[in-house]
C-alpha positions, 0 to 999 in steps of 0.5 A: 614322217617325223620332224626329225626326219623332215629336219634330216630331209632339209639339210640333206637337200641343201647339200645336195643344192650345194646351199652348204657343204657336207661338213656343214651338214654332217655337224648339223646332222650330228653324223660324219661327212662320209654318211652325208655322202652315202645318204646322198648317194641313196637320196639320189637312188631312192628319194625322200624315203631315206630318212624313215629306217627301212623297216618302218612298217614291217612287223618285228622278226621277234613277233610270235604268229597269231596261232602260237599265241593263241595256242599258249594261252589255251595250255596255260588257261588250262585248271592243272597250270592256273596260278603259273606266270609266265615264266614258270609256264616257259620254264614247263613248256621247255622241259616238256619238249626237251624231254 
């Protein structure tokens, strides 16, 4: 957990304790009165773990797999592609499997 999120994590509890009033938090926050509600809501249901985005430690859905990657560099590491980039090789690869 980040500083940040830890600073996050502290006003949220003290609105919650009723130390200082969602307003307060929301501008210590920097975020409106009606997130501070929902991240209540969600502190309540989820705990601590609200502060961290949810997808924090799943892999990218942009991430190419293992074996495509490594099949791409065995076509591009062939003698007739030596000297492509790899634009001009995605440029290649796309005419070869539209056509």
């Amino acid at each position: 957990m980040t500083q940040a999120e830890r600073d996050r994590l502290v006003a949220l509890k003290k609105a919650k304790k009723k130390l200082i009033t969602q307003k307060q938090a929301a501008e210590e926050l920097g975020i409106t009165e009606r997130h501070v509600r929902r991240l209540l809501r969600e502190l309540k249901r989820r705990g601590d773990k609200i502060v961290a985005h949810g997808l924090r430690g799943l892999p990218s859905n942009r991430k190419i797999s293992g074996d495509t990657k490594a099949e791409a560099v065995g076509i591009v590491s062939r003698p007739e592609y030596r000297g492509f980039g790899p634009t001009l090789a995605s440029e290649y690869w796309r005419r070869s499997t539209i056509s």
